[in-house]
DSSP file (Angstrom, degrees, kcal/mol; ACC not computed):
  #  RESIDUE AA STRUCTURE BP1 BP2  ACC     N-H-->O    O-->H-N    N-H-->O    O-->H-N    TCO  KAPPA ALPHA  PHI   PSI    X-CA   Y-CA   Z-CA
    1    1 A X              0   0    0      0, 0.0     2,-0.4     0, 0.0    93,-0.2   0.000 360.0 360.0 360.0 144.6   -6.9  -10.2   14.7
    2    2 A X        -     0   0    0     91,-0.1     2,-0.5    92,-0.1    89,-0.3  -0.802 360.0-168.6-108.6 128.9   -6.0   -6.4   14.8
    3    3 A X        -     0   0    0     87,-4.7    87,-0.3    -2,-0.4    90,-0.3  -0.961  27.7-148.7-121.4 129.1   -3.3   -5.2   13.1
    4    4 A X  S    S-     0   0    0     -2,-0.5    83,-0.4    85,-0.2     2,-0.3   0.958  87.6 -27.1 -39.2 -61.1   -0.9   -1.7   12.7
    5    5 A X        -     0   0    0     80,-0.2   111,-2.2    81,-0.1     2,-0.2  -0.924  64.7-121.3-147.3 171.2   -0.1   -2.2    9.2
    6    6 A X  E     -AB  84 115A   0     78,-1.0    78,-0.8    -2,-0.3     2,-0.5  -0.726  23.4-137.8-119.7 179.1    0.3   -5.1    6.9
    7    7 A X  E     -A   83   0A   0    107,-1.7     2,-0.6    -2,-0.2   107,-0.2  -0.947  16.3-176.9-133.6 109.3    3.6   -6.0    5.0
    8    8 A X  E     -A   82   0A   0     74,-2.8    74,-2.8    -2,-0.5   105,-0.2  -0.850  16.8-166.3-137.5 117.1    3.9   -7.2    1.2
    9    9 A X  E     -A   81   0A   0    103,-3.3   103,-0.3    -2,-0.6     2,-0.3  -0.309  10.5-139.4 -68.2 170.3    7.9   -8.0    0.2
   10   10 A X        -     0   0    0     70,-0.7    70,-0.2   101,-0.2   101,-0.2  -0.809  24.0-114.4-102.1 152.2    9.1   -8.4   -3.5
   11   11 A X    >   -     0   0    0     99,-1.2     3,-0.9    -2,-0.3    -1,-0.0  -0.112  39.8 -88.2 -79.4-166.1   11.4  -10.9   -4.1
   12   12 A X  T 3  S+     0   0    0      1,-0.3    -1,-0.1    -2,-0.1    -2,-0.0   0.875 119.7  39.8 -37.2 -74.8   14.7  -10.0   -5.2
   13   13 A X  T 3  S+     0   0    0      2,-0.0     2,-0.4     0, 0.0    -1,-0.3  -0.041  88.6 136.2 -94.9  25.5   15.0   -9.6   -9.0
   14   14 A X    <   -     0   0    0     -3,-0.9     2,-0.3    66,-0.1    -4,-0.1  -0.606  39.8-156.0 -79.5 129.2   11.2   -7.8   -8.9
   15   15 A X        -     0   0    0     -2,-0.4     4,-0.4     1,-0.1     3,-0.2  -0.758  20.8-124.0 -91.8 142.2   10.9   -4.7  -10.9
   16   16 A X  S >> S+     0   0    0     42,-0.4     3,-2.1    -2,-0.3     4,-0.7   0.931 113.5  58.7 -46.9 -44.9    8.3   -1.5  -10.5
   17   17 A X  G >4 S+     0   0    0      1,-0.3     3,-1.3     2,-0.2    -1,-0.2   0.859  91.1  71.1 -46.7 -48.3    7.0   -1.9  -14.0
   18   18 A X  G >4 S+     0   0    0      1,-0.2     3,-0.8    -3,-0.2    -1,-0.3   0.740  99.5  45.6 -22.6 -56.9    6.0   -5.6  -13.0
   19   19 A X  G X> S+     0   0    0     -3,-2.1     4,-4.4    -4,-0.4     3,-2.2   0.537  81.0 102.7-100.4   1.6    2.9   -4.2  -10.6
   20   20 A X  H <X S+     0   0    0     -3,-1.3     4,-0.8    -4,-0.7    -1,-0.2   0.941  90.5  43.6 -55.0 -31.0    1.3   -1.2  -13.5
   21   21 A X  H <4 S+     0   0    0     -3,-0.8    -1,-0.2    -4,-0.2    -2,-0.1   0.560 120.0  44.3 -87.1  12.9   -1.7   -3.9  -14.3
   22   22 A X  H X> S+     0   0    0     -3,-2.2     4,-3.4    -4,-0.1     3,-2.9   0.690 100.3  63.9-103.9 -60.3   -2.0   -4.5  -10.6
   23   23 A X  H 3X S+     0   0    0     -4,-4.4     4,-3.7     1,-0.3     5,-0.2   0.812  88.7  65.8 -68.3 -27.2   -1.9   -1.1   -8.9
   24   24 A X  H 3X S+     0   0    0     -4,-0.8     4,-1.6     2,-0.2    -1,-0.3   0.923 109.7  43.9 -34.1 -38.6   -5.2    0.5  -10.4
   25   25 A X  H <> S+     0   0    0     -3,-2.9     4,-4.4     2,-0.2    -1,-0.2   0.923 115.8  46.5 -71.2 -56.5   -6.9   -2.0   -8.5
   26   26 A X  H  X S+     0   0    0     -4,-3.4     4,-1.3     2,-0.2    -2,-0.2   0.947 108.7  50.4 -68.1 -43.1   -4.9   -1.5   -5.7
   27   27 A X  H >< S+     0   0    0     -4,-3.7     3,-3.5    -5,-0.3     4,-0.5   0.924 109.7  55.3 -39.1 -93.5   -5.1    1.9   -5.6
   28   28 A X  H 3X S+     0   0    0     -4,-1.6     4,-2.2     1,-0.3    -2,-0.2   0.642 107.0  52.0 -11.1 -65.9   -8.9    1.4   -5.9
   29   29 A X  H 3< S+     0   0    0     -4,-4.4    -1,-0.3     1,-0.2    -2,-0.2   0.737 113.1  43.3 -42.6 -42.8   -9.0   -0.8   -2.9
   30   30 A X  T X< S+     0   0    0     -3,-3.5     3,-1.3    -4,-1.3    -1,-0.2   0.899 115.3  42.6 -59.5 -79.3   -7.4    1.3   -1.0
   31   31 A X  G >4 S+     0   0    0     -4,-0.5     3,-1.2     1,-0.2    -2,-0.2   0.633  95.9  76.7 -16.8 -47.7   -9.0    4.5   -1.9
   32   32 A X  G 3< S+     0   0    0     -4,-2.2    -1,-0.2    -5,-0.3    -2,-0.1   0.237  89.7  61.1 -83.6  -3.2  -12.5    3.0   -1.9
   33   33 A X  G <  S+     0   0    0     -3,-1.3     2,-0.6    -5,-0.1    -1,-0.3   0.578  90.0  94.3 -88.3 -15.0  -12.1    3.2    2.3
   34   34 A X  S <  S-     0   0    0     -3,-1.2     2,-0.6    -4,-0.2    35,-0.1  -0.404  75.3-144.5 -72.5 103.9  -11.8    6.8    1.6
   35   35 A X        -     0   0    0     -2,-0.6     2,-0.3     5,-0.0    -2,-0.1  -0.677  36.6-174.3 -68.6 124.1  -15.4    9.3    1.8
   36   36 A X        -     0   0    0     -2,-0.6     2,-0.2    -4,-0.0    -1,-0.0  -0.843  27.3-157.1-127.1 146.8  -14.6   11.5   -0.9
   37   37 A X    >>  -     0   0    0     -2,-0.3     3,-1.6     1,-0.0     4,-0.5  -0.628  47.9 -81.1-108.0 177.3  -16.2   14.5   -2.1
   38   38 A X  H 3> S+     0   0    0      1,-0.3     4,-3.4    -2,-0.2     5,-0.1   0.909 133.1  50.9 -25.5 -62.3  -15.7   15.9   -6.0
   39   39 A X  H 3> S+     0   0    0      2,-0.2     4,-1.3     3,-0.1    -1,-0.3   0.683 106.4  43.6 -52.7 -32.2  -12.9   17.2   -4.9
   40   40 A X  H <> S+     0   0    0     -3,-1.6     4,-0.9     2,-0.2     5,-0.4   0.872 115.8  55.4 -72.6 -96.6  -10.8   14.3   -3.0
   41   41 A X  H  X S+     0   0    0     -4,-0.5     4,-1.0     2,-0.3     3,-0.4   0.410 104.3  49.1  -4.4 -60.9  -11.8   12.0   -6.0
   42   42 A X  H >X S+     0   0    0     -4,-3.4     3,-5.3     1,-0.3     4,-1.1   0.966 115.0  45.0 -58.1 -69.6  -10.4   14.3   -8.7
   43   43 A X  H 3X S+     0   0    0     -4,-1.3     4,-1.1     1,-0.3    -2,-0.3   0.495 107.0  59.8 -57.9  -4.2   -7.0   14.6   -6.8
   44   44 A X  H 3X S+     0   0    0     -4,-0.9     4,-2.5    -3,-0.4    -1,-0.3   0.647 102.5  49.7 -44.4 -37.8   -7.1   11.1   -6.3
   45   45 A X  H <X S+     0   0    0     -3,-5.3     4,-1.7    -4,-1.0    -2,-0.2   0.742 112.9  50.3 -70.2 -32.6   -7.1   10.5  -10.2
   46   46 A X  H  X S+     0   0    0     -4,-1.1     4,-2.1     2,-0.2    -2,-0.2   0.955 109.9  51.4 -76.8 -53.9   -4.1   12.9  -10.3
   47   47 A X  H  X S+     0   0    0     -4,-1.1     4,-1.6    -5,-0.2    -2,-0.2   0.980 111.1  41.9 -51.3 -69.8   -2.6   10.9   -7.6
   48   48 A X  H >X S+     0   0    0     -4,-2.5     4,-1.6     1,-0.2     3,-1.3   0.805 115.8  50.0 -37.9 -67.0   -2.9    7.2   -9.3
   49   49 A X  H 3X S+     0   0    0     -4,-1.7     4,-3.4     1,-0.3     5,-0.3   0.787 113.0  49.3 -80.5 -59.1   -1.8    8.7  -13.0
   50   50 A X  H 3X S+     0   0    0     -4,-2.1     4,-0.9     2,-0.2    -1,-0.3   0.821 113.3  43.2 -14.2 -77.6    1.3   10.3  -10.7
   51   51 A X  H XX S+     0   0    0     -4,-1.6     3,-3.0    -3,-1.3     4,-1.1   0.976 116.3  59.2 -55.7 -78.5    2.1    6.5   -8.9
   52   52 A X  H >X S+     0   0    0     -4,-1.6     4,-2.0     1,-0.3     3,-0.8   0.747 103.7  46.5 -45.1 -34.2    1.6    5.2  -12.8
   53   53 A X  H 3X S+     0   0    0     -4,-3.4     4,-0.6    -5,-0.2    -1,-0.3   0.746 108.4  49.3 -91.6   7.0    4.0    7.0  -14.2
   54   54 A X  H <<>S+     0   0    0     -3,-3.0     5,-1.4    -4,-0.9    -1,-0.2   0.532 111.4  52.9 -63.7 -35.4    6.5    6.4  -11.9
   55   55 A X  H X<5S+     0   0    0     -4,-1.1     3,-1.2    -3,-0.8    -2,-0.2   0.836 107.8  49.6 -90.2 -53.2    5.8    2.6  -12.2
   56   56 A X  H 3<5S+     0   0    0     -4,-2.0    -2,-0.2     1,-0.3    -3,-0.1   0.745 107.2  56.7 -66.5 -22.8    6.1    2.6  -16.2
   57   57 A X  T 3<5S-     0   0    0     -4,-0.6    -1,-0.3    -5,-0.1    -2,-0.2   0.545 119.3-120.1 -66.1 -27.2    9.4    4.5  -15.7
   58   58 A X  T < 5S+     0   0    0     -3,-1.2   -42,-0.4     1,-0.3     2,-0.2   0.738  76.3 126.8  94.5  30.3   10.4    1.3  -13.4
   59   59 A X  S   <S-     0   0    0     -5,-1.4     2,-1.1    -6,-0.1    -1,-0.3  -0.647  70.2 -95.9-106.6 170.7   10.8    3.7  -10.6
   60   60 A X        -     0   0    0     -2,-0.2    -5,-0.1    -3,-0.1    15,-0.1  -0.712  48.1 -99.1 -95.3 132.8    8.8    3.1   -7.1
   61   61 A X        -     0   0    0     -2,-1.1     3,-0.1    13,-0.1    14,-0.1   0.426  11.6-129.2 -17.8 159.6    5.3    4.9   -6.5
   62   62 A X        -     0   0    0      1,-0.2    13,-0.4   -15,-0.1     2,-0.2   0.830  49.6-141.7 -95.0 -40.5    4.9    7.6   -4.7
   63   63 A X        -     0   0    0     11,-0.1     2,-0.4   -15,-0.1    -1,-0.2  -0.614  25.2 -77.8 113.0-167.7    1.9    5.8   -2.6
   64   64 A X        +     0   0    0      9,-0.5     9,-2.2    -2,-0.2    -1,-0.1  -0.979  67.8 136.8-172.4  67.0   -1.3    7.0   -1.2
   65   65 A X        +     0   0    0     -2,-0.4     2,-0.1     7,-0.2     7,-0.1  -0.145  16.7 154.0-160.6  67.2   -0.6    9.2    2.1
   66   66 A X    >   -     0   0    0      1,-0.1     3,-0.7     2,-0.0    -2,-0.1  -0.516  51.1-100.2 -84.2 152.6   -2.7   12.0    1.7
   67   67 A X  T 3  S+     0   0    0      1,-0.2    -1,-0.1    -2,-0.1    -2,-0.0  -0.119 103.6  26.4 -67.7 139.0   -3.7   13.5    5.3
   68   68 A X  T 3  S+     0   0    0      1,-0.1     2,-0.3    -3,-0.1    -1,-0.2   0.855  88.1 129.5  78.8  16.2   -6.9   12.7    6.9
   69   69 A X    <   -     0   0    0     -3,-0.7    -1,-0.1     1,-0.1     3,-0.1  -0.429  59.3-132.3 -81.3 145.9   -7.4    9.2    4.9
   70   70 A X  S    S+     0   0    0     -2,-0.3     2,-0.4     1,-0.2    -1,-0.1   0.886  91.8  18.4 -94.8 -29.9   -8.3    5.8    7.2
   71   71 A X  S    S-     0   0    0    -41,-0.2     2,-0.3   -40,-0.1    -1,-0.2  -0.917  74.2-154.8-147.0 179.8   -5.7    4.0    5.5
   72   72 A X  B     -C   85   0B   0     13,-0.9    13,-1.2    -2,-0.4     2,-0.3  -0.735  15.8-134.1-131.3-179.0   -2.3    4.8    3.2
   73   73 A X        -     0   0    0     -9,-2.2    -9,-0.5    -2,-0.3     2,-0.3  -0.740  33.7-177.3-103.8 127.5    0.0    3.1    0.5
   74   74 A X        -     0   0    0     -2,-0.3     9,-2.5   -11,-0.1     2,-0.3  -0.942  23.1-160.9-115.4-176.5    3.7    3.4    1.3
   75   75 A X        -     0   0    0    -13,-0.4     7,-0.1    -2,-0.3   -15,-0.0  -0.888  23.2-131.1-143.8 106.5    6.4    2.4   -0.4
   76   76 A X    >   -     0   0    0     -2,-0.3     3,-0.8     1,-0.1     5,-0.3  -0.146  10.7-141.7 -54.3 122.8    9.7    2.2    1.9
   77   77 A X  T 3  S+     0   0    0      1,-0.2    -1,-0.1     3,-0.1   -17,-0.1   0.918  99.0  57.6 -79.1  -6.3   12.5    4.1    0.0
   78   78 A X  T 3  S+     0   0    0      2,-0.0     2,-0.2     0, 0.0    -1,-0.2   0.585 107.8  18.1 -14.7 -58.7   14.7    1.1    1.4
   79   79 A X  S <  S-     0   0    0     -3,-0.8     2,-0.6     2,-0.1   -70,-0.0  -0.676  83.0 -87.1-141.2-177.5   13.2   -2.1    0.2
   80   80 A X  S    S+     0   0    0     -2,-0.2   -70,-0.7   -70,-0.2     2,-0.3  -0.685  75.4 132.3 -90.7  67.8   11.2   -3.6   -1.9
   81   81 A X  E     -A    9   0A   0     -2,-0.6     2,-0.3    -5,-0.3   -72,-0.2  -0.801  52.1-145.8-164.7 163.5    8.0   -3.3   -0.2
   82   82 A X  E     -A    8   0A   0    -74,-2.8   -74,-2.8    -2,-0.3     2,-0.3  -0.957  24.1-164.7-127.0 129.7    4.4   -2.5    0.0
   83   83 A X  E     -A    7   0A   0     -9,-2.5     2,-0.3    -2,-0.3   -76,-0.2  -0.865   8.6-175.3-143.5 116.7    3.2   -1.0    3.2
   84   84 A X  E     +A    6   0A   0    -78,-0.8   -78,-1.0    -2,-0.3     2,-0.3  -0.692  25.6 157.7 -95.0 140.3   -0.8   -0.9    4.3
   85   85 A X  B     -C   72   0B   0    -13,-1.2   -13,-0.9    -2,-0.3   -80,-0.2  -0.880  33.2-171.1-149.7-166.2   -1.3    1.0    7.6
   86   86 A X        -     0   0    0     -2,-0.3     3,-0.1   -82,-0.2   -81,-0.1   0.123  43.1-119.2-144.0 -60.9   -4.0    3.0    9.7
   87   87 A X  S    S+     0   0    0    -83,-0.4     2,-0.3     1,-0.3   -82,-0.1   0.128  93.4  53.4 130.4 -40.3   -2.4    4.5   12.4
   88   88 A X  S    S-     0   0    0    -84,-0.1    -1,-0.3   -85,-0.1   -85,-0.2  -0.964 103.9 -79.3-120.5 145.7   -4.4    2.7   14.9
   89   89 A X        +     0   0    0     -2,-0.3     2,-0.2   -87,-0.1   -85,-0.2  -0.078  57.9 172.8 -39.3 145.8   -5.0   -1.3   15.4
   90   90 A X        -     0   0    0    -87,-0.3   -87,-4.7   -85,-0.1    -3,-0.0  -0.875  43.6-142.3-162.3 149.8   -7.5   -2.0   13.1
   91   91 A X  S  > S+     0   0    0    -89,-0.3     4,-0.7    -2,-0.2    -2,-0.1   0.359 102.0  65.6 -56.9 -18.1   -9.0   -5.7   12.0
   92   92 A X  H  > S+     0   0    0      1,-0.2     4,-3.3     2,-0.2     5,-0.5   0.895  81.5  70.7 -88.4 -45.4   -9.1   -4.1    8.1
   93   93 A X  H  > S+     0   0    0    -90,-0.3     4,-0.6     1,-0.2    -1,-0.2   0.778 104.7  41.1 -55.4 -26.0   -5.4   -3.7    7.8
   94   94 A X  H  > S+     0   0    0    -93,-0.2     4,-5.1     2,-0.2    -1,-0.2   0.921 113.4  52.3 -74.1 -40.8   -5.2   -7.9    7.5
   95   95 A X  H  X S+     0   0    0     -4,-0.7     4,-2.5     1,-0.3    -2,-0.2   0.999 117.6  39.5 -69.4 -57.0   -8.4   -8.3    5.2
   96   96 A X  H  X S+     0   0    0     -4,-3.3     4,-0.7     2,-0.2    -1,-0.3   0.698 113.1  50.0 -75.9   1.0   -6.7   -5.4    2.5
   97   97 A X  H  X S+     0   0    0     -4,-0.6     4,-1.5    -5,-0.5    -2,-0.2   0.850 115.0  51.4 -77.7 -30.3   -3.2   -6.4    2.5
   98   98 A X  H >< S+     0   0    0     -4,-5.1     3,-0.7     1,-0.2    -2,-0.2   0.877 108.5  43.8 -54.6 -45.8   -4.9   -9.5    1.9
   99   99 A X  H 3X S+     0   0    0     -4,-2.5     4,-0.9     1,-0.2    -1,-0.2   0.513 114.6  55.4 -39.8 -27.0   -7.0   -8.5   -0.8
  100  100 A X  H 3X S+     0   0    0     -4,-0.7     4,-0.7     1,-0.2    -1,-0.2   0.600 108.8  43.4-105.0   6.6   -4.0   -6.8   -2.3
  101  101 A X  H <X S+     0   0    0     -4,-1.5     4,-1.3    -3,-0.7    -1,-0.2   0.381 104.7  63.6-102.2   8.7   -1.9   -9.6   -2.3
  102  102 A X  H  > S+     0   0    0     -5,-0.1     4,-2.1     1,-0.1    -2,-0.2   0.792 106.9  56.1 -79.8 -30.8   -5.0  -11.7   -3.7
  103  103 A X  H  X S+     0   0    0     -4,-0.9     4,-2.4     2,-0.2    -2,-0.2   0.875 105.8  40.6 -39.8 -65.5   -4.3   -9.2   -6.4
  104  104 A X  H  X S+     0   0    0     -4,-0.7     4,-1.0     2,-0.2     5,-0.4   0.918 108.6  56.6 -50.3 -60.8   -0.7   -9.7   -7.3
  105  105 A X  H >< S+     0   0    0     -4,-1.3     3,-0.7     1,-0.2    -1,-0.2   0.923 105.7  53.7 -67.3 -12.2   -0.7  -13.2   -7.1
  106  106 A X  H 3< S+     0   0    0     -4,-2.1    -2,-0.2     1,-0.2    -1,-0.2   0.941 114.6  46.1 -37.8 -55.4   -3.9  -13.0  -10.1
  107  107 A X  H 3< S-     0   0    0     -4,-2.4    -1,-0.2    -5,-0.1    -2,-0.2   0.320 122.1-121.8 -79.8  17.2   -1.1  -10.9  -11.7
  108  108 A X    <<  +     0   0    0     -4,-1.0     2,-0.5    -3,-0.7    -3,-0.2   0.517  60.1 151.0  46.0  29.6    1.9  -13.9  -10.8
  109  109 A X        -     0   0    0     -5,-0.4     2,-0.5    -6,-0.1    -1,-0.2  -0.751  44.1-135.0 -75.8 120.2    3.8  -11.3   -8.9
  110  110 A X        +     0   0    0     -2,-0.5   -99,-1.2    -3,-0.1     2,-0.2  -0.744  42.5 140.8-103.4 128.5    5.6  -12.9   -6.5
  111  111 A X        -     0   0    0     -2,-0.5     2,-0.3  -101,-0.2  -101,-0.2  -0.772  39.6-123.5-139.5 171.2    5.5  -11.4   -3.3
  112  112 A X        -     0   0    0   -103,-0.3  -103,-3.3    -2,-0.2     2,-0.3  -0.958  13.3-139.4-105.7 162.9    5.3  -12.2    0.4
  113  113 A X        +     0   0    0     -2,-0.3  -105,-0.2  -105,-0.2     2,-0.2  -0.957  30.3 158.6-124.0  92.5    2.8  -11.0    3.1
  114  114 A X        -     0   0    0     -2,-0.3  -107,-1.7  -107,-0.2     2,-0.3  -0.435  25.3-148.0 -97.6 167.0    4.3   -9.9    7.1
  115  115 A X  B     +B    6   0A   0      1,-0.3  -109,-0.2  -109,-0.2   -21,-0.0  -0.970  65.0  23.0-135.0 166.2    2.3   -7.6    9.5
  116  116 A X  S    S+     0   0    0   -111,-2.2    -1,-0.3    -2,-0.3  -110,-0.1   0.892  73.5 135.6  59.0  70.6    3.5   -4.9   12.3
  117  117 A X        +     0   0    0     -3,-0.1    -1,-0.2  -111,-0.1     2,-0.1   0.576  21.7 118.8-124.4 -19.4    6.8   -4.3   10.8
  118  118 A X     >  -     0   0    0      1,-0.1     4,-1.9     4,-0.0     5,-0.2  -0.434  64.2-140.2 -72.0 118.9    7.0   -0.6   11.0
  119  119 A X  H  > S+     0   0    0      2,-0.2     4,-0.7     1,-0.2     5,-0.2   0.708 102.7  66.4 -64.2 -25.3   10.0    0.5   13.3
  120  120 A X  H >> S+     0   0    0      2,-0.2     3,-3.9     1,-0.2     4,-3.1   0.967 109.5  34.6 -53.8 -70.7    7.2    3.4   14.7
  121  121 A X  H 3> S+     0   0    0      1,-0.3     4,-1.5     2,-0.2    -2,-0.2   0.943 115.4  54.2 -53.1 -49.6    4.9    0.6   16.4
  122  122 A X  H 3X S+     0   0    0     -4,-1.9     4,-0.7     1,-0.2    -1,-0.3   0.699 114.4  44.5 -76.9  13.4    8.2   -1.7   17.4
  123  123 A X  H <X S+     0   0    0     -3,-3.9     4,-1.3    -4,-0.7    -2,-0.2   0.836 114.3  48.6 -83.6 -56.8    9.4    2.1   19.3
  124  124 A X  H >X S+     0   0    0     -4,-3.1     3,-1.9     2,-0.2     4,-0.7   0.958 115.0  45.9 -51.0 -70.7    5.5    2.4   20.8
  125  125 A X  H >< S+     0   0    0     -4,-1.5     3,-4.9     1,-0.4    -2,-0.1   0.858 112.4  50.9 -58.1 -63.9    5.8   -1.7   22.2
  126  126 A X  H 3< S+     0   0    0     -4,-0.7    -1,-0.4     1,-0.3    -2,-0.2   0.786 109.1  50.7 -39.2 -40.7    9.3   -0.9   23.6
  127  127 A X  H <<        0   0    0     -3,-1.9    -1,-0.3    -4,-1.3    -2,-0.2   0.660 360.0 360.0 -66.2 -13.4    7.8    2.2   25.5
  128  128 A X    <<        0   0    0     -3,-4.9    -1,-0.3    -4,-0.7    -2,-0.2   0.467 360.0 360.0-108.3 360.0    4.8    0.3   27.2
């Protein structure tokens, strides 16, 4: 099934701090769609250490939505949320949110998993 983006909630009483032994990984995953040359790679390290300290402060990540990527991180300044996207329908966006919420629950973070939530794509359906 082809997805826009995938969706991972936090419950309630969830803190940032909660996901620092998580998000290297996730990051990684994430990243690891990327072809990177020297250059991407170093500012990529700059980026995670950036998102980590942000998380160890208990504040939320900055995310992973450098330009020209196939897919990005965000983090809604809204909610409590994790948000995997592409840009275009993609089969990959189900398989990593899955993977990054096979992650969490290794790390007992309790989260849930939605897709297609993004107010952009429910503006595009309305339009068609």
């Amino acid at each position: 099934m082809k997805n826009w983006s995938g969706h991972i909630y936090f419950n309630d009483d969830f803190q940032w701090k909660e996901i620092e032994k998580a998000f290297p990984e996730i990051w990684e995953l994430v990243v690891s769609e990327t072809k990177q040359n020297a250059e991407d790679i170093q500012y990529d390290q700059i980026s995670l250490e950036l998102n980590l300290a942000e998380i160890r402060k208990n504040q939320k990540p900055i995310g992973y939505i450098k330009e020209g990527v196939r897919f990005r991180l965000v983090f809604p300044s809204d909610t409590l949320e994790m948000i995997v996207y592409r840009g275009v329908l993609s089969e990959e966006i189900r398989d990593l949110t899955e993977s990054i919420s096979k992650i969490l629950k290794n790390k007992k973070i309790k989260h849930r998993v939605d897709y297609d939530k993004m107010i952009l794509y429910e503006i595009r359906k309305r339009r068609k």
